[in-house]
C-alpha positions in Angstrom: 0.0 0.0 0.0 1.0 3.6 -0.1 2.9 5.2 3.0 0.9 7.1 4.9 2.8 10.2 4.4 2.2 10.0 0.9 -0.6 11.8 -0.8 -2.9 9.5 -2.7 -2.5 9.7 -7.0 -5.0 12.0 -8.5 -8.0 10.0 -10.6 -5.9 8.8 -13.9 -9.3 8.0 -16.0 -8.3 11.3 -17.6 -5.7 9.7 -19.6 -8.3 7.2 -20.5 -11.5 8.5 -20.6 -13.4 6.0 -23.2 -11.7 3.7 -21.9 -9.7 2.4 -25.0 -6.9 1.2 -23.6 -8.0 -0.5 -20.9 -10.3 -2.4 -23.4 -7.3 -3.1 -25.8 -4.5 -3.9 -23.5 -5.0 -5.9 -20.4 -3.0 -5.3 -17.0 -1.1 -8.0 -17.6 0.1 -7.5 -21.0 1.5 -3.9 -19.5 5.2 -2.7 -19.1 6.7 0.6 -18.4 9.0 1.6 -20.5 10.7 5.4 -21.2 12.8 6.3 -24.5 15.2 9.1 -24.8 15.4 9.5 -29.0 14.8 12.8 -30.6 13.4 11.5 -34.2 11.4 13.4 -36.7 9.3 12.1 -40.1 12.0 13.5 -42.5 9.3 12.5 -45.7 6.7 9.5 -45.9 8.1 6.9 -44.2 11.3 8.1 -43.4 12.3 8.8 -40.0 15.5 10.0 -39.1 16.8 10.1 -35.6 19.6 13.1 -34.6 20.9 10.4 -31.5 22.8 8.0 -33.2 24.3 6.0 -30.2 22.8 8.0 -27.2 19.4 6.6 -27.5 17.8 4.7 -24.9 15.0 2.4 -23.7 14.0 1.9 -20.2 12.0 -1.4 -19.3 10.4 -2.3 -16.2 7.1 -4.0 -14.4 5.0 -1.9 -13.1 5.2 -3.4 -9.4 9.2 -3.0 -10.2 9.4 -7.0 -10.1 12.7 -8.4 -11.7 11.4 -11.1 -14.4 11.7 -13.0 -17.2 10.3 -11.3 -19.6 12.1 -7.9 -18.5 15.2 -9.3 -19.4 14.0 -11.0 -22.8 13.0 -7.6 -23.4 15.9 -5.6 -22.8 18.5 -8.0 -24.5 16.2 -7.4 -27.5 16.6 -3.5 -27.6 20.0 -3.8 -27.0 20.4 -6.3 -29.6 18.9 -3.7 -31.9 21.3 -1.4 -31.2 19.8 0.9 -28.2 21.3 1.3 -24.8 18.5 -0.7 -21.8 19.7 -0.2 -18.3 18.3 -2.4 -16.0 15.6 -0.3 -13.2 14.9 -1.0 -9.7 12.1 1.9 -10.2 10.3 2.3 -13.1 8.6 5.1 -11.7 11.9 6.6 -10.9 12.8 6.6 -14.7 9.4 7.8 -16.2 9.7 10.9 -13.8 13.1 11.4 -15.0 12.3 11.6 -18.4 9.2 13.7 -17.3 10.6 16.3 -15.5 12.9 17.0 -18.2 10.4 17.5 -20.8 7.4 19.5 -18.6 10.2 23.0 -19.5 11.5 22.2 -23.0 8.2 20.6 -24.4 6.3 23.9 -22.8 8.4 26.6 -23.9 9.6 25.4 -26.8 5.8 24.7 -28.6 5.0 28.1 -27.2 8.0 29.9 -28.7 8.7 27.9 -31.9 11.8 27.2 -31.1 14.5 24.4 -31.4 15.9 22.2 -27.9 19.2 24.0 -28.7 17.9 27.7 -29.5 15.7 27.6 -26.2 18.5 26.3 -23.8 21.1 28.9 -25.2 18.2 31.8 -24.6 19.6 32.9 -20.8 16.0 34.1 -20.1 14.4 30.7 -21.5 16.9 28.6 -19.5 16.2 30.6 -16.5 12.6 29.1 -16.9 13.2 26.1 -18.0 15.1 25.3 -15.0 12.5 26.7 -12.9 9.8 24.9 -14.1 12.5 21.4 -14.0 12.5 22.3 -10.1 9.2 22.2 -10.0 8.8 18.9 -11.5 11.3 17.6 -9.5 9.4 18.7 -6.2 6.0 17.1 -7.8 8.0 13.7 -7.9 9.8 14.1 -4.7 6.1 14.5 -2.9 5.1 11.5 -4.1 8.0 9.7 -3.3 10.5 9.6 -5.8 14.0 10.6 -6.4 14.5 11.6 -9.9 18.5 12.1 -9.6 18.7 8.0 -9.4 17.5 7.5 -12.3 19.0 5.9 -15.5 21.2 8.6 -17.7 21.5 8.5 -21.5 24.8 7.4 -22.9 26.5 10.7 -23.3 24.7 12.3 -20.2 21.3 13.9 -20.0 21.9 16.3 -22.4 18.0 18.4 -23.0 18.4 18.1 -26.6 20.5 18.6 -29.9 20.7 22.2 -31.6 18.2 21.1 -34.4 15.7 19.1 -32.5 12.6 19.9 -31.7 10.3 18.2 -29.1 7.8 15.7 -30.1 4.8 18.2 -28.8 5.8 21.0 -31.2 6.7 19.1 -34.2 2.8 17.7 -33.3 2.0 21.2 -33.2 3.4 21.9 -36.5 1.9 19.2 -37.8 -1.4 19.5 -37.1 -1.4 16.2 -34.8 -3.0 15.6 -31.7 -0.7 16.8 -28.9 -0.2 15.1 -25.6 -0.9 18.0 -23.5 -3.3 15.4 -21.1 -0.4 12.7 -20.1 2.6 15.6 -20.0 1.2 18.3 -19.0 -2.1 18.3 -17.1 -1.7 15.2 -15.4 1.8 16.2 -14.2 -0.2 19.3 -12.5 -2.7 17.0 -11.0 -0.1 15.2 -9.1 1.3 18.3 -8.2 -2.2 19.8 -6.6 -3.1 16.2 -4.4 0.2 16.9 -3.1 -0.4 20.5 -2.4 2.9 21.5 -4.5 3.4 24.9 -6.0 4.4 24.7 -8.9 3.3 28.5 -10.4 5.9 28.6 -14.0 4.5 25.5 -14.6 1.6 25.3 -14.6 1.5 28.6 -16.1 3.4 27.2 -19.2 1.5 24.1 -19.3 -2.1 26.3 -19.6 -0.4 28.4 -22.1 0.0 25.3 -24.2 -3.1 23.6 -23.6 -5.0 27.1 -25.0 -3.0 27.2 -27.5 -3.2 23.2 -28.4 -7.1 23.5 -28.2 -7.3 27.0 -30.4 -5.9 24.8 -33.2 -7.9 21.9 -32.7 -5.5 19.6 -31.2 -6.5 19.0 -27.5 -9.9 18.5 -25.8 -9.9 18.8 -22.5 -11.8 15.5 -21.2 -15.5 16.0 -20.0 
């Protein structure tokens, strides 16, 4: 059960309202997993990746167990070239990965601009490391540690020059954006556990409004 001194998780049917998931995959079938690869769709089915030999896949079950098919699974992504640390805490890893994108996944689809231009902007990276406080609190309220958890080959380097994050190229594209599992589900952790979190959440509204004005998030009913 959870420690008592832990607040409880906020109501996750948001990130599944209809219910799809739950209906297509069953609890059993599930594993928790966390890449670090900064791709893009170059032309019709052609994707090329700016990461060569940094990227990683993280694999774990969700009650953290140690089994079988956890290490099938990660001797074939390294097999396919892709660096798979072994996690004590899944959790651990997909609140690594999280905390890193709630700033450059914000400010970047607000501002238009690349993972490089936005961390060399002294103003933007002033923010950006605000709001990567933040998320680090969130996590640390609910009981996890971010700093243990598994690093890229290379370090955790926010992004190359040219990259930009999978929510603005979505933007760009006219795709629907993943402002519910990034964004607004990150601040509903953050408000069960009483957490200010005020650049945040500012950034992450800023970004829903402008998600929705364009067609491209719906808040659920």
């Amino acid at each position: 059960g959870l420690a008592p001194e832990r607040p409880r998780p906020p109501d996750l049917s948001r990130l599944d309202p209809a219910g799809v998931l739950a209906k297509a995959v069953s609890p059993e079938r599930i594993v928790g997993a966390v890449v670090f690869s900064a791709n893009h769709v170059a032309a019709p089915g052609v994707i090329e990746n700016s990461t060569p030999g940094r990227n990683m896949l993280t694999v774990g079950e969700p009650d953290d167990g140690q089994t079988p098919r956890i290490a099938a699974l990660r001797k074939l992504i390294a097999a396919s070239g892709l660096h798979s640390p072994e996690t004590s805490d899944i959790r651990q890893a997909i609140w690594g990965k999280l905390v890193l994108n709630l700033g450059s996944s914000t400010l970047c689809t607000l501002t238009g601009l690349t993972a490089g231009a936005m961390v060399s902007d002294p103003d933007l990276g002033r923010i950006r490391d605000r709001i990567s406080a933040e998320g680090i609190a969130i996590a640390r309220a609910h009981g996890i540690a971010v700093e243990g958890a598994p690093k890229r080959p290379g370090g955790q380097v926010p992004g190359v020059v040219g990259h930009k994050p999978s929510m603005l190229q979505d933007f760009e594209r006219g795709r629907p954006m993943e402002v519910e599992s990034q964004l607004m589900t990150p601040l509903a952790f953050a408000k069960v556990a009483q957490v200010e979190v005020p650049a945040f959440e500012l950034a992450a509204v800023l970004c829903a409004r402008r998600a929705a004005e364009r067609g491209l998030y719906a808040p659920p009913q």
